[in-house]
C-alpha positions in Angstrom: 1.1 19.1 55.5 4.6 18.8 54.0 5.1 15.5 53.9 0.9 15.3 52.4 2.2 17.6 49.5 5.1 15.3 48.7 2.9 12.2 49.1 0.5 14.1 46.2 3.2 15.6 44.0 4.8 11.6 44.3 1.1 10.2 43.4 0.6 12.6 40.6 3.9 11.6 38.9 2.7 7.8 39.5 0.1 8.5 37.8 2.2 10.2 34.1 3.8 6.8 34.5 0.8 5.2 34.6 -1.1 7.1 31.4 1.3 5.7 29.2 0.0 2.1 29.8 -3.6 3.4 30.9 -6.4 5.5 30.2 -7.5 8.5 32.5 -10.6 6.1 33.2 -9.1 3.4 34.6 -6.4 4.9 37.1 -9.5 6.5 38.3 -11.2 3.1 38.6 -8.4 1.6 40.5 -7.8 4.7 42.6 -11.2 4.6 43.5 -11.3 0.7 44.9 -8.3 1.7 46.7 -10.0 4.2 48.5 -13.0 2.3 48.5 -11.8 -0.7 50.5 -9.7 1.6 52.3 -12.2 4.2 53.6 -14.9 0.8 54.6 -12.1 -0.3 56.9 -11.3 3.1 58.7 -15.8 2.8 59.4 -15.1 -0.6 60.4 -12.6 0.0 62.5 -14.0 3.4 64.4 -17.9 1.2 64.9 -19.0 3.7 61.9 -21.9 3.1 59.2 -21.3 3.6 55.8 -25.4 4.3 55.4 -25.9 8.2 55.0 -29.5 9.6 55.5 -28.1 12.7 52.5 -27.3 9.9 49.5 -28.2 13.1 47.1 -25.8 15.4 48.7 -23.4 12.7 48.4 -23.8 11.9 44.9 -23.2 15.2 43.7 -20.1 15.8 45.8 -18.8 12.6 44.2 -20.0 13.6 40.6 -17.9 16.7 40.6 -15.1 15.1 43.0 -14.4 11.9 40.0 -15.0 14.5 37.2 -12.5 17.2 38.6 -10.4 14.2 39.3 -10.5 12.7 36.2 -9.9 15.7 34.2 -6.9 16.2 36.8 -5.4 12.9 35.3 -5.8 13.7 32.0 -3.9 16.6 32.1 -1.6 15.7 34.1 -0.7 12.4 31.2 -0.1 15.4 28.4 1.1 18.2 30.4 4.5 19.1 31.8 4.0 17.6 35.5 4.4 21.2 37.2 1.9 22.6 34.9 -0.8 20.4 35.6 -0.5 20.0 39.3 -0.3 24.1 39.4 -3.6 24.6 37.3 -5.7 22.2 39.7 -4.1 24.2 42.3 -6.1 27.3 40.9 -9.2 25.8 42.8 -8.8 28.4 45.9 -9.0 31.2 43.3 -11.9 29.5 41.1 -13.8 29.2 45.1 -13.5 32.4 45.2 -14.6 33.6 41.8 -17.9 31.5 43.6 -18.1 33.5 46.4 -17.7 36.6 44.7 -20.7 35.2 41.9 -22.7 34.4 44.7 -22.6 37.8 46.3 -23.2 39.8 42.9 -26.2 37.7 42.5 -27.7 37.8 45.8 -27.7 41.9 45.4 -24.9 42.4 48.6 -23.3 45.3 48.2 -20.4 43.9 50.4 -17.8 42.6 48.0 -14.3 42.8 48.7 -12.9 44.0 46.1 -9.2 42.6 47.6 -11.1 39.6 46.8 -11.5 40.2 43.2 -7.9 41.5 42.9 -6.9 37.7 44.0 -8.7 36.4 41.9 -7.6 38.6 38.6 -4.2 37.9 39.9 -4.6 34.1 40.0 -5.6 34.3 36.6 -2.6 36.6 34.9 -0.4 33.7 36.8 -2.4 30.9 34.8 -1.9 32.6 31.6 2.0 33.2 32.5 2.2 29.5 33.4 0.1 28.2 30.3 2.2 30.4 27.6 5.7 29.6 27.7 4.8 25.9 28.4 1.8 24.9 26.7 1.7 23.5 23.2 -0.6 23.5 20.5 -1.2 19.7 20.3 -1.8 20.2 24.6 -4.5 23.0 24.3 -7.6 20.4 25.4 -5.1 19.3 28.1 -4.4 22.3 29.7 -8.2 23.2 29.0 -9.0 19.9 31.3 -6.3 21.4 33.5 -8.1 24.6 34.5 -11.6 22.7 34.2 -10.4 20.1 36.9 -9.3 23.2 39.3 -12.6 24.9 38.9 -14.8 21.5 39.3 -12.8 20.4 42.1 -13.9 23.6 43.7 -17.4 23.5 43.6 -16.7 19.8 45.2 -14.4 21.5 47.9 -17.5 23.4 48.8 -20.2 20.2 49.4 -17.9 18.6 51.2 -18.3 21.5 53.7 -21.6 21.1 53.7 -21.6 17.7 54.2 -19.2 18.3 57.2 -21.8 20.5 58.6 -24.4 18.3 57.9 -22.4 15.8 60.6 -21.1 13.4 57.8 -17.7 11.7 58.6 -15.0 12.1 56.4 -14.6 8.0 55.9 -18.3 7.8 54.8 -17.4 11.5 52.0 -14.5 9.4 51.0 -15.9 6.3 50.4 -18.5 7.8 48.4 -16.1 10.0 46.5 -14.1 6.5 46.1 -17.6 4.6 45.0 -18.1 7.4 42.2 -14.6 6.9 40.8 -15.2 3.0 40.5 -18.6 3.7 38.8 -17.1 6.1 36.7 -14.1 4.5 36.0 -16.1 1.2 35.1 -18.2 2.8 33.0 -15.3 4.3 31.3 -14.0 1.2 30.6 -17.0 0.0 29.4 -17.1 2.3 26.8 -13.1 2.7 26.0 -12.0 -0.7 26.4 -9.5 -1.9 29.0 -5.5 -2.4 28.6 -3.5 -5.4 29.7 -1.8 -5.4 33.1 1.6 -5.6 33.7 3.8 -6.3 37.1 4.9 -2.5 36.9 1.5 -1.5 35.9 -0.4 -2.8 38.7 2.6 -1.1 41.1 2.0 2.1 39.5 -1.8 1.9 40.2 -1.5 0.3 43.8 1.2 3.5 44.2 -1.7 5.8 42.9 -4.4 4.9 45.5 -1.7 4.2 48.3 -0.3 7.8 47.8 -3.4 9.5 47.7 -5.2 8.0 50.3 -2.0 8.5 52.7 -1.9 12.3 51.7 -5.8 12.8 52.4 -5.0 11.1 55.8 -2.0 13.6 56.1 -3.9 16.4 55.0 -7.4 16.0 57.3 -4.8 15.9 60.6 -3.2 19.0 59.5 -6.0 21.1 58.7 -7.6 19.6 61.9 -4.7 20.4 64.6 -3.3 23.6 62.2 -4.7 26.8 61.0 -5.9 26.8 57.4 -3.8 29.6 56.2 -0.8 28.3 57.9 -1.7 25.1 55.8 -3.1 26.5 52.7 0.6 28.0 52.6 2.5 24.8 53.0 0.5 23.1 50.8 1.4 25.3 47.7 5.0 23.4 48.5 3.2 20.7 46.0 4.1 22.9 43.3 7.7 23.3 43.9 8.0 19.3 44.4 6.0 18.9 41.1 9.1 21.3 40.1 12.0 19.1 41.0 10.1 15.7 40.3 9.8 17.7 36.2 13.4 18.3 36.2 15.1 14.9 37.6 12.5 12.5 36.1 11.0 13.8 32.9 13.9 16.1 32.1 10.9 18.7 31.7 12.3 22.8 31.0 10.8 25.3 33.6 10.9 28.9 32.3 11.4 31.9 34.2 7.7 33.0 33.2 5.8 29.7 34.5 7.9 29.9 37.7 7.0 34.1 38.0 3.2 32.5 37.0 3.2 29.9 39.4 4.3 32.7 42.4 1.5 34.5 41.3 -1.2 31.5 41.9 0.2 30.9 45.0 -0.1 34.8 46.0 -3.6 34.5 44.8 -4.3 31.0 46.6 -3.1 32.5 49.5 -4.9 35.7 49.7 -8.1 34.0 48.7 -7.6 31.6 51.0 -7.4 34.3 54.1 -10.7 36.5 52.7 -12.8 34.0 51.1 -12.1 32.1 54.7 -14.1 35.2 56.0 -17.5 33.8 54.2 -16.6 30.1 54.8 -16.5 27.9 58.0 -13.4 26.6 56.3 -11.5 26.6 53.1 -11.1 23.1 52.0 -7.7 22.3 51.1 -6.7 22.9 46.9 -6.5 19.9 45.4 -8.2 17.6 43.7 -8.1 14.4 45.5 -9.8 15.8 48.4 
């Protein structure tokens, strides 16, 4: 889980590299055909099918997977690097903001209100995090910031369906991958494309690489661990994101985003253990999953 945290915090600053020659479109096209071709040969290779008899349930996974994702990298081009990986991180809390909506509407009178603390918390570390570091000229960034955490949520949640509807995780993630190519295509239908470049193409190759390594990382942990355990070492994302801000982009980290960022990862944490009460399993809180 470590080593999948570095993997994503390495991928995400890949990916500001990369949004200075590209749009937000097409590193999701080309992370997408990475994961594409790479999720066809994991089927191959186990005697899987890529057919699903739920194409529905899996095109709405992918719809809110490739638009959290793509928000992800938008904000993640404008923002301070430790900003934007700690806003999508916000998805734990935003999942259980859900469960907590869910139970207000369906009348139950059993809400935890522990629940709603961590969740109130999670957001008084968002606005800690967003106010010492966020610009006027980045407010639609770090709006796509919190956006991408709370999309990627409701896409954290089909994908447990899907698991419980017997769906392997190569045939989720080469769906997931498939919507990003679509997307990103269609994207680049609209925006126009930019040339490539030797270092532009090892950025993007870096960007699908990473990623797909991490989710590989990550599904081993969370299948041999115990999801708080890993919910907690996962949060170490943030504190890379940290260091890679300081050493590559020279980026300033006040004291109130780093007291803001402790308080997400309280909140993640605490939502993580109660909401896991209501959930066969909290999907791990990030966007590429």
């Amino acid at each position: 889980m470590l080593l999948a945290s570095l993997l994503f915090a390495s991928m995400a600053v890949c990916v500001k590299l990369a949004s200075a020659l590209y749009s937000a479109g097409e590193i999701v096209f080309y992370r997408g055909l990475v994961g594409m071709v790479f999720a066809a040969l994991v089927a191959r290779s186990r005697g899987g099918r890529l057919r699903s008899q739920v194409p529905m349930m899996h095109f709405w996974r992918s719809l809110c997977g490739v638009l959290a994702l793509g928000l992800w990298f938008y904000s993640i081009g404008n923002l301070p690097l430790a900003t934007a990986i700690t806003l999508n991180y916000l998805s734990s809390v935003w999942m259980a903001l859900f469960l907590l909506g869910g139970a207000v509407l369906l009348g139950s009178a059993m809400v935890d209100w522990r629940l709603v603390a961590a969740v109130l918390l999670g957001f008084g570390g968002v606005a800690l995090v967003l106010r010492p570091t966020l610009h006027a000229d980045q407010l639609w960034h770090g709006l796509a910031g919190l956006l991408s955490g709370m999309i990627a949520a409701m896409a954290y949640l089909q994908v447990t369906t899907l698991g419980r509807r017997g769906e392997p995780d190569y045939r989720i993630v080469f769906y997931f991958a498939t919507g990003g190519v679509v997307a990103g295509a269609l994207w680049m239908l609209w925006g126009g494309t930019h040339a490539h470049s030797a270092y532009g193409v090892a950025l993007l190759l870096a960007v699908g690489l990473l990623a797909t390594l991490a989710q590989l990382m990550i599904t081993r942990a969370y299948a041999i661990g115990s999801t708080l355990s890993n919910a907690g070492l996962q949060y170490s994302g943030i504190l890379f994101a940290v260091a890679y801000g300081v050493l590559l982009f020279d980026e300033p980290v006040p004291a109130m985003a780093v007291a803001g960022m402790l308080l997400i990862v309280l909140a993640g944490l605490a939502c993580t253990a109660l909401a896991g009460r209501s959930t066969a399993r909290v999907t791990p809180p990030t966007a590429e999953s």
